[in-house]
Backbone as a chain_set.jsonl record, in Angstrom:
{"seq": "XXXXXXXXXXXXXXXXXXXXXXXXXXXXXXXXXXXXXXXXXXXXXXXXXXXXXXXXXXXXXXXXXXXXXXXXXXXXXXX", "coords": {"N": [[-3.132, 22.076, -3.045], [-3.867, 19.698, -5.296], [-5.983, 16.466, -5.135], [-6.349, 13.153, -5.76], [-8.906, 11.261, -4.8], [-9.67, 7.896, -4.518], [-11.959, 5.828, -5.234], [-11.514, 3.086, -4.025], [-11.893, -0.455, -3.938], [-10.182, -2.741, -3.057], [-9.17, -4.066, -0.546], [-6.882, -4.018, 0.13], [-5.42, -1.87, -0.188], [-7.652, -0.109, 0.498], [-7.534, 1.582, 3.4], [-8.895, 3.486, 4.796], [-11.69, 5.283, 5.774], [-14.339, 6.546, 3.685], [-16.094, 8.532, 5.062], [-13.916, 10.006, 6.665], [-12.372, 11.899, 5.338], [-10.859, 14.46, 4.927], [-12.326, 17.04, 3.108], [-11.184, 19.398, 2.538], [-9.966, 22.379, 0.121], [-9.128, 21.533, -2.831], [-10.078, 18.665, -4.714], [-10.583, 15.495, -6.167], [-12.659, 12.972, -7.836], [-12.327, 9.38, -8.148], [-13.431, 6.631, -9.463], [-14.257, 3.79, -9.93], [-14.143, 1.311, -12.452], [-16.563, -1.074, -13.901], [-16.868, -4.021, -12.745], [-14.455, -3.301, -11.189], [-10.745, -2.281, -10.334], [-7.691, -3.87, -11.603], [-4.615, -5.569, -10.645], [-2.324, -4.527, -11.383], [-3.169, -1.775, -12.349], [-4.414, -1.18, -9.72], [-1.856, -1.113, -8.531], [-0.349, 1.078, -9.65], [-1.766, 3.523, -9.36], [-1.218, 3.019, -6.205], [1.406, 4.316, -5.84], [1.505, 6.634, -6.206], [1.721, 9.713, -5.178], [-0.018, 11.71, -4.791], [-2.328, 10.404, -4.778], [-5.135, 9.301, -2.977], [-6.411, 6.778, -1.168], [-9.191, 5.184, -0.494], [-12.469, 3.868, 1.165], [-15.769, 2.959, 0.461], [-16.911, 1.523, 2.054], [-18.264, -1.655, 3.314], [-20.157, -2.917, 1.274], [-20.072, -3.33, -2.301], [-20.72, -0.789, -5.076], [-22.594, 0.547, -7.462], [-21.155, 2.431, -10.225], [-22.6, 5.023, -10.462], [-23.959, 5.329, -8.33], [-21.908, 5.239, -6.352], [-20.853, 8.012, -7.157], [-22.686, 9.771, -6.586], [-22.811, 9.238, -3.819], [-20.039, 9.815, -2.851], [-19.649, 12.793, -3.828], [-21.599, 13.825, -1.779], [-20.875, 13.249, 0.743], [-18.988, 15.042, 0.116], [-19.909, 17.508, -0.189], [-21.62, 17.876, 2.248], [-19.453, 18.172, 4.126], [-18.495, 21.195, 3.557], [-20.33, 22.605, 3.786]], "CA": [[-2.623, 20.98, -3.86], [-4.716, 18.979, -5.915], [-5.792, 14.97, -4.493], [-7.432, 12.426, -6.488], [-9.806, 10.629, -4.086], [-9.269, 6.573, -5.228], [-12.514, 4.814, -4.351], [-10.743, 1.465, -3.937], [-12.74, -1.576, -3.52], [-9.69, -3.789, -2.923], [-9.299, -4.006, 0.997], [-5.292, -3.78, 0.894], [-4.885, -0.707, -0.41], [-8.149, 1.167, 0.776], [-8.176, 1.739, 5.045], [-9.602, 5.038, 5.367], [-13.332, 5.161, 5.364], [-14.608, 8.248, 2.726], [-16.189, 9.537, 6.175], [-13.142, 10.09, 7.392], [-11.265, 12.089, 4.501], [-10.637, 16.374, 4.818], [-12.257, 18.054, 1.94], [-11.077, 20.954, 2.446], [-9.108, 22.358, -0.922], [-9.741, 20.856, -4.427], [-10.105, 17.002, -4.484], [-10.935, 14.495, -7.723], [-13.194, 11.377, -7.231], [-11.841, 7.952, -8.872], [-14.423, 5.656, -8.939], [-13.976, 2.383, -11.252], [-14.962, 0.352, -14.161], [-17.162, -2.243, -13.841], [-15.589, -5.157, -12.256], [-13.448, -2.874, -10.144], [-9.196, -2.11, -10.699], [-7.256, -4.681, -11.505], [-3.547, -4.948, -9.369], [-1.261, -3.314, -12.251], [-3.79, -0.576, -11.846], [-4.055, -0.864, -8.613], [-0.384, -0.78, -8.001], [0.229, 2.036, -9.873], [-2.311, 4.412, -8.493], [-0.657, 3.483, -4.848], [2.472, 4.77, -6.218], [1.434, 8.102, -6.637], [1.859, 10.154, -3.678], [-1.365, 12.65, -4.609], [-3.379, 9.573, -4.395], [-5.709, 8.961, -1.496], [-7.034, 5.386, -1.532], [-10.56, 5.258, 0.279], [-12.986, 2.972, 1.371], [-16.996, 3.287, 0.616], [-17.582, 0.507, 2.783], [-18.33, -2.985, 2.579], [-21.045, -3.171, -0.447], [-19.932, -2.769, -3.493], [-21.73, -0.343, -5.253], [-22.813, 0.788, -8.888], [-20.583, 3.879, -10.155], [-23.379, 5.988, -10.379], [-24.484, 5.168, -6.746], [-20.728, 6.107, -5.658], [-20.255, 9.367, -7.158], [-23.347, 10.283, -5.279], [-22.098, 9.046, -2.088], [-18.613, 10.573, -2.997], [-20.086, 13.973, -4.162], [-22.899, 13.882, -0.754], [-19.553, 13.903, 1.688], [-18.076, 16.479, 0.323], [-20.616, 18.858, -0.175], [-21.662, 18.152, 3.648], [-18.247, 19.109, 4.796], [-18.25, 22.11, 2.987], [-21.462, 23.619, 4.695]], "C": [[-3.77, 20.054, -4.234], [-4.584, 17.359, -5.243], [-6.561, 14.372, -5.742], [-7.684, 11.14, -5.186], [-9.862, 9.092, -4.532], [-10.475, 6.079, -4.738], [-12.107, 3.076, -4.639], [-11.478, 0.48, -3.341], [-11.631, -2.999, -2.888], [-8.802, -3.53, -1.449], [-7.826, -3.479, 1.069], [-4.803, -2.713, 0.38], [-5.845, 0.558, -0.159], [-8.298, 1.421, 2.71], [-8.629, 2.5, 5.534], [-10.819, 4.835, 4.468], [-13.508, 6.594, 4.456], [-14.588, 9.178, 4.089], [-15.236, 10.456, 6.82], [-12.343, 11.122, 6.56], [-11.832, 13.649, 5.09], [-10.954, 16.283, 3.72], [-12.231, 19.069, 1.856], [-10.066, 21.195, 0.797], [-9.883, 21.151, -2.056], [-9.342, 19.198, -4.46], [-11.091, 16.629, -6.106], [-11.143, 13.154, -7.115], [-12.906, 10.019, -8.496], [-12.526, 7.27, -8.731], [-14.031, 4.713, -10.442], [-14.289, 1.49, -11.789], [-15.699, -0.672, -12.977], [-16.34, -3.518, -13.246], [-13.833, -4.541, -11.468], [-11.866, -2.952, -10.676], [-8.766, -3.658, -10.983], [-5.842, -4.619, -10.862], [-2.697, -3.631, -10.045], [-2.051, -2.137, -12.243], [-3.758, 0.431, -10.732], [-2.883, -0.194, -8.128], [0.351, 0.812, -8.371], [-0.159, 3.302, -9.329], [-1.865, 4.447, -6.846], [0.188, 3.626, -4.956], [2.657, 6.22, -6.094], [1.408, 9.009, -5.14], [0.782, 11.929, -3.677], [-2.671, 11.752, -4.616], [-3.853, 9.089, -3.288], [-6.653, 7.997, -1.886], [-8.56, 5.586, -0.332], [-11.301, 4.104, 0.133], [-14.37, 3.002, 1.225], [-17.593, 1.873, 1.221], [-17.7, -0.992, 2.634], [-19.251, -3.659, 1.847], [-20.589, -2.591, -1.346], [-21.11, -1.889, -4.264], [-21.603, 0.215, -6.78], [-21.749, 2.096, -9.096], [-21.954, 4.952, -9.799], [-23.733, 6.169, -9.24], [-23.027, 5.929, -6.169], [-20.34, 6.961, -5.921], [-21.167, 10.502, -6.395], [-23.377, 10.168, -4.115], [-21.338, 9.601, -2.226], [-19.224, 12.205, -3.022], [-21.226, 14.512, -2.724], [-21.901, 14.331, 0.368], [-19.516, 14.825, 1.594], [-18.756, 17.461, 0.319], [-21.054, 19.018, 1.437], [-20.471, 18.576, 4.053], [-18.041, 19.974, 4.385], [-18.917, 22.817, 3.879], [-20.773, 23.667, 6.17]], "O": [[-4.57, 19.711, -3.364], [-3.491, 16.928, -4.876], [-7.24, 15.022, -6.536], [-6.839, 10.341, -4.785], [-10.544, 9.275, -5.54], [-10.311, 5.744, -3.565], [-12.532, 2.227, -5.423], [-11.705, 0.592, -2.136], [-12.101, -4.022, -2.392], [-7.821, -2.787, -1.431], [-7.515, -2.634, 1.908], [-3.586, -2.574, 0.496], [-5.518, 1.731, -0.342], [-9.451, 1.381, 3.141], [-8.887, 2.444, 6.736], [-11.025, 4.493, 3.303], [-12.788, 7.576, 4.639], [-13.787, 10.066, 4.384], [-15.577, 11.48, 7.412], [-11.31, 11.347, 7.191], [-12.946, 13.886, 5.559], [-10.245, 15.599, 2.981], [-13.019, 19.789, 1.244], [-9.489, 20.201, 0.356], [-10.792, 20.322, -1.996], [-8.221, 18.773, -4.182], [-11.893, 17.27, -6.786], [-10.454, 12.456, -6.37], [-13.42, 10.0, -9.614], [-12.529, 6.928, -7.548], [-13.659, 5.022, -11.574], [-14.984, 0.715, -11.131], [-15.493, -0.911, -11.787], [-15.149, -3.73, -13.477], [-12.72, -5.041, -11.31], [-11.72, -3.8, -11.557], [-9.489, -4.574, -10.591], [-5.66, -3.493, -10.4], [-2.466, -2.482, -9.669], [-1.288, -1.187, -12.063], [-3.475, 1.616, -10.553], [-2.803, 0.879, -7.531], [1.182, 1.466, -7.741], [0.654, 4.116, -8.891], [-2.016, 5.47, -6.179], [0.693, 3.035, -4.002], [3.707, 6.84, -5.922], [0.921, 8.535, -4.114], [0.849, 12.884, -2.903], [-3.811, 12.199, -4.495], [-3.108, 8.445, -2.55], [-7.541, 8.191, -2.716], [-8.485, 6.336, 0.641], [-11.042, 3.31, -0.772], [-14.66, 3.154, 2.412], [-18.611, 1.312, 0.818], [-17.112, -1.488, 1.672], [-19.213, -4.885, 1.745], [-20.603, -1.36, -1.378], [-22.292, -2.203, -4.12], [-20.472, 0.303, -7.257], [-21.531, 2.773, -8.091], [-22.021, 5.554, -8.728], [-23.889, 7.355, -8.951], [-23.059, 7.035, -5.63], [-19.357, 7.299, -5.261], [-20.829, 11.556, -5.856], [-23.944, 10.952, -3.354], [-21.604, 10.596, -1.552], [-19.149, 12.761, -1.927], [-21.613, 15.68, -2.776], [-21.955, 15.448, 0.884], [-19.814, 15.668, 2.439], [-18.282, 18.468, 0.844], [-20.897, 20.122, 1.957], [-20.561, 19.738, 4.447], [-16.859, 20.14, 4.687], [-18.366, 23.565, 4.687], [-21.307, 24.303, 7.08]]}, "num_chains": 1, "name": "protein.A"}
């Protein structure tokens, strides 16, 4: 079953660290605009029940920086 991976910057909807996620099976990384989700965004993506909200920590970080952190996980849990 397909996931989409949420990197969520907004504390109350992300509590699982990336470290922490199974990539096993096919997974999709969400990473977000500039200035981060806003709630109606927010809200709707924690609606979805193939969405996995995640946490890359507590620095915010550039997209480009987090799809290479996002993409660095998963390929280590693969090997």
């Amino acid at each position: 079953q397909q996931r989409l991976i949420w990197c969520c910057e907004i504390e109350s909807h992300s509590r699982c660290p990336l470290r922490e996620i199974d990539f096993c099976g096919d997974c999709t990384f969400l990473i977000g605009p500039e200035g981060g989700f806003d709630e109606k965004e927010a809200a709707f993506l924690s609606g979805q029940s193939f969405v996995q909200p995640v946490s890359l920590g507590p620095n915010l970080l550039r997209a480009e920086t987090a799809a290479l952190l996002c993409l660095s996980y998963a390929r280590s849990q693969r090997n």
